[in-house]
C-alpha positions as CSV (number, residue, x, y, z in Angstrom):
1,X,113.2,-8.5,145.9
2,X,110.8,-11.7,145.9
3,X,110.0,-13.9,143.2
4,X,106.4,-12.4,143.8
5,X,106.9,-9.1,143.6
6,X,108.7,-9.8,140.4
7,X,105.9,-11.2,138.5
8,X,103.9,-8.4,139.7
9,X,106.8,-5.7,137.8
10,X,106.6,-7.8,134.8
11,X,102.9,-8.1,134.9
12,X,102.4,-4.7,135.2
13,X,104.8,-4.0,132.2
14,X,103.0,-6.5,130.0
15,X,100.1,-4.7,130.5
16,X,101.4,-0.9,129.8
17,X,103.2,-2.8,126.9
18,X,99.7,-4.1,125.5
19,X,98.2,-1.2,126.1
20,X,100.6,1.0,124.3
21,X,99.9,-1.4,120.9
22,X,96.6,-0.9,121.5
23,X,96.7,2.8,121.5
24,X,99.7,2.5,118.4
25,X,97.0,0.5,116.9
26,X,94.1,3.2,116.8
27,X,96.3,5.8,115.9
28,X,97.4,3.7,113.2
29,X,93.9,3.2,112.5
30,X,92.6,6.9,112.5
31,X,95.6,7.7,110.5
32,X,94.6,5.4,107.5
33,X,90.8,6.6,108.1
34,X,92.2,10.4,107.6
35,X,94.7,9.2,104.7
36,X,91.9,8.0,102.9
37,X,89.3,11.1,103.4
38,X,92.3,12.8,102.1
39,X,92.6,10.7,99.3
40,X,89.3,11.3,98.1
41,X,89.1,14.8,98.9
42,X,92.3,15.1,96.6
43,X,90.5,12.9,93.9
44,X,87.7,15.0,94.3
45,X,89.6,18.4,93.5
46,X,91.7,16.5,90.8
47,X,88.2,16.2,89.3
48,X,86.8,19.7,89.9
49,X,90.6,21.3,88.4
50,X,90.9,19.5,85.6
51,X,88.2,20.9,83.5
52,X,89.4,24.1,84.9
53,X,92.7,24.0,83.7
54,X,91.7,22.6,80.4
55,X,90.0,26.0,80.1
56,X,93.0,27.8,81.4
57,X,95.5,26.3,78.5
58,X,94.6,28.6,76.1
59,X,94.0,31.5,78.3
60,X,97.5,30.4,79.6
61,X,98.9,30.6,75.6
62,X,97.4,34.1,75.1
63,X,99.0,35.3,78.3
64,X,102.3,34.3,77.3
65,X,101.7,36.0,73.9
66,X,100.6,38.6,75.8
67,X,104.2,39.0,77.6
68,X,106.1,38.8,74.4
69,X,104.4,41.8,72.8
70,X,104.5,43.5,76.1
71,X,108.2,42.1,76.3
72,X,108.8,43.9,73.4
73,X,107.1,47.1,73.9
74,X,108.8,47.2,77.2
75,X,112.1,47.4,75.5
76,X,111.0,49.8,72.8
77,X,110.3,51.9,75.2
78,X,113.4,51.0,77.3
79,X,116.2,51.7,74.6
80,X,113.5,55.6,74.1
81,X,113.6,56.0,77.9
82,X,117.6,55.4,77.9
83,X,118.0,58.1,75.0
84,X,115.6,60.6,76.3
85,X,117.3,60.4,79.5
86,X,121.3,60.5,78.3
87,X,119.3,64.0,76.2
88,X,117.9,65.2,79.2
89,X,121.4,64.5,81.2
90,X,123.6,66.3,78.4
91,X,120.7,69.2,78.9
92,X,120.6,69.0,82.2
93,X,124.9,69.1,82.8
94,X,125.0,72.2,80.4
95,X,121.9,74.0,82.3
96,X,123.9,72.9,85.6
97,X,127.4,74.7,84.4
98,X,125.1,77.8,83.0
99,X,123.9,78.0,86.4
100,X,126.9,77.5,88.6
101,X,128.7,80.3,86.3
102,X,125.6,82.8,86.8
103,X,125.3,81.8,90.6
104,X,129.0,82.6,90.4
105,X,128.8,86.2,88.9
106,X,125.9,86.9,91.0
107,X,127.7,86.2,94.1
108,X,130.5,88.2,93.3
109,X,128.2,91.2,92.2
110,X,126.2,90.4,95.5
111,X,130.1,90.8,97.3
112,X,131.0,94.5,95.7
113,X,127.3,95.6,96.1
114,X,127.4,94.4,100.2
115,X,130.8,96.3,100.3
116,X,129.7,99.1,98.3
117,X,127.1,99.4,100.8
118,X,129.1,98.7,103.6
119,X,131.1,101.4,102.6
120,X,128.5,103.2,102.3
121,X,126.8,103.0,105.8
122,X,130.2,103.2,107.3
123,X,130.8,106.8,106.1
124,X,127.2,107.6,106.6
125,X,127.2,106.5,110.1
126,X,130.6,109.0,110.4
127,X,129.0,111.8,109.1
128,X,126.0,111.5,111.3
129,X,128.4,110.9,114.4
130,X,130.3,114.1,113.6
131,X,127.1,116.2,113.1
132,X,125.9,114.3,116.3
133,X,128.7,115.8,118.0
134,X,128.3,119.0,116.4
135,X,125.2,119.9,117.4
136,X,125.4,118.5,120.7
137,X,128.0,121.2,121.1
138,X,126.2,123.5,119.2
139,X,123.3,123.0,121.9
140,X,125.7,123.5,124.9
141,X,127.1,126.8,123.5
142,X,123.5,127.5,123.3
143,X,122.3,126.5,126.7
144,X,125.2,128.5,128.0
145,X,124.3,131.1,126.1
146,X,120.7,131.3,127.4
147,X,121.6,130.8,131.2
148,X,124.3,133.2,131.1
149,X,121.6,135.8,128.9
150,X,119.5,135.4,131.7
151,X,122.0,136.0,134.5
152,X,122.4,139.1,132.4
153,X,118.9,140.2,131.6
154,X,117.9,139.7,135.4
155,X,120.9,141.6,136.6
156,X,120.2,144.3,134.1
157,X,117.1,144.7,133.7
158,X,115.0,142.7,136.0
159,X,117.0,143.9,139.2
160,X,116.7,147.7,138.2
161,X,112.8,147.3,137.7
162,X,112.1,145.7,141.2
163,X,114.5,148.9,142.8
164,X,111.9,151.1,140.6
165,X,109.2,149.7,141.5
166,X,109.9,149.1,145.3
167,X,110.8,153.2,144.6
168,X,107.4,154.1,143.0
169,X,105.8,151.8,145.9
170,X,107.8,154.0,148.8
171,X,107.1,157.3,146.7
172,X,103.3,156.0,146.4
173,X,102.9,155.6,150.5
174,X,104.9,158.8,150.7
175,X,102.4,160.7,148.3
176,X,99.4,159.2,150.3
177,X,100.9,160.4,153.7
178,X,101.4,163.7,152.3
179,X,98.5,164.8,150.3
180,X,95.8,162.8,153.4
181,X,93.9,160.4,151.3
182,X,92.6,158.2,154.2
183,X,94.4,161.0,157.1
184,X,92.4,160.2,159.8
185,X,91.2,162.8,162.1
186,X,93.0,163.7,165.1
187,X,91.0,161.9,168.2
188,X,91.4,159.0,166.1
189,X,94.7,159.1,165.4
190,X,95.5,160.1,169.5
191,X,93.3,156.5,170.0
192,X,95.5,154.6,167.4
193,X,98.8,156.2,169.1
194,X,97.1,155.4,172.8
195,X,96.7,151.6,171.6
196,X,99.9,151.0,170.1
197,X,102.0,152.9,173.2
C-alpha cells in the first residue's frame, strides 16, 4: 500500500472521527435541552401538587381513622362470623347424621318394599301364565269341540235334509209328470220326440 493511499485511509477516518463528535455533540446537546424541559415540567407539577397534598394531609388522617374503626368492626364481626359459623357447623353435622340415618332407613324400607313387590309381580305373572295356558287349552277343547259338532250336525242333519229335499224335488217332477201340469199335447210332443231323435 503507498504512502498516498495511506493518508487518504487516515484522512478519511479523521473525518468519520470528527463527524461522529459532532453528532455525540448534538445529542449531547438535545439531551440537556430535554433534561431541562423536564426539569421544569417536574418543578412545575412540584408546584401544582403541593397545595394538593397539603389538602390531602388531613383527608389522609381521617382515612386512616377511618381504617381503625373499620379495623375494628371488621374483627367484631370476624370473631361473630367465626361463632355463627362453628353454630351452624355443629347444626349442620347433627342435621347431616339425622339425615344419613333417615336416608338409611328409607333405603332399607325402599329394599323390602321393591322385593315385596317383586315378589309380588313374580307370582302374579305365574298366575296369569297358568290361566294363560289354561284358557288356551280351554279354547282348543273348544275349537275341537265346534269342528267336530259340525262334522256331526252336517252328517246328521244337514246330509239327511239335502237326500229329503233332492226326494221332495224327484217326487215334485214326478207329481208334475203325472197329474199334466204343462203335458203338452200330442203333435207337440211327436215334434219334440222328432227333434231330439
Amino acid at each position: 500500500m503507498s504512502q498516498q493511499t495511506f493518508n487518504i485511509v487516515v484522512a478519511i477516518a479523521a473525518v468519520i472521527v470528527g463527524l461522529s463528535f459532532i453528532v455525540q455533540a448534538g445529542a449531547l446537546i438535545f439531551i440537556y435541552s430535554a433534561v431541562k424541559k423536564l426539569n421544569a415540567v417536574a418543578s412545575s407539577l412540584q408546584a401544582k401538587a403541593e397545595p394538593i397534598l397539603a389538602k390531602a394531609g388531613p383527608v389522609i388522617d381521617q382515612v386512616q381513622g377511618t381504617i381503625v374503626t373499620v379495623k375494628a368492626s371488621v374483627e367484631t364481626i370476624s370473631a361473630q362470623a367465626r361463632e355463627a359459623f362453628e353454630k351452624v357447623t355443629v347444626e349442620t353435622r347433627s342435621v347431616a347424621a339425622a339425615v344419613s340415618a333417615t336416608s338409611q332407613e328409607l333405603t332399607s324400607l325402599a329394599r323390602h318394599q321393591a322385593e315385596q313387590i317383586s315378589s309380588t309381580l313374580d307370582y302374579t305373572t305365574n298366575t296369569l301364565q297358568r290361566q294363560v295356558g289354561e284358557l288356551d287349552a280351554l279354547m282348543s277343547r273348544t275349537q275341537e269341540r265346534v269342528e267336530v259338532t259340525s262334522v256331526e250336525i252336517q252328517a246328521t242333519v244337514v246330509q239327511p235334509i239335502r237326500e229329503v229335499a233332492a226326494l221332495l224335488a224327484g217326487l215334485r217332477k214326478t207329481l208334475e209328470m203325472l197329474f199334466g201340469r204343462g203335458r203338452k199335447p200330442i203333435d207337440r210332443a211327436y215334434q219334440d220326440e222328432e227333434m231330439f231323435i
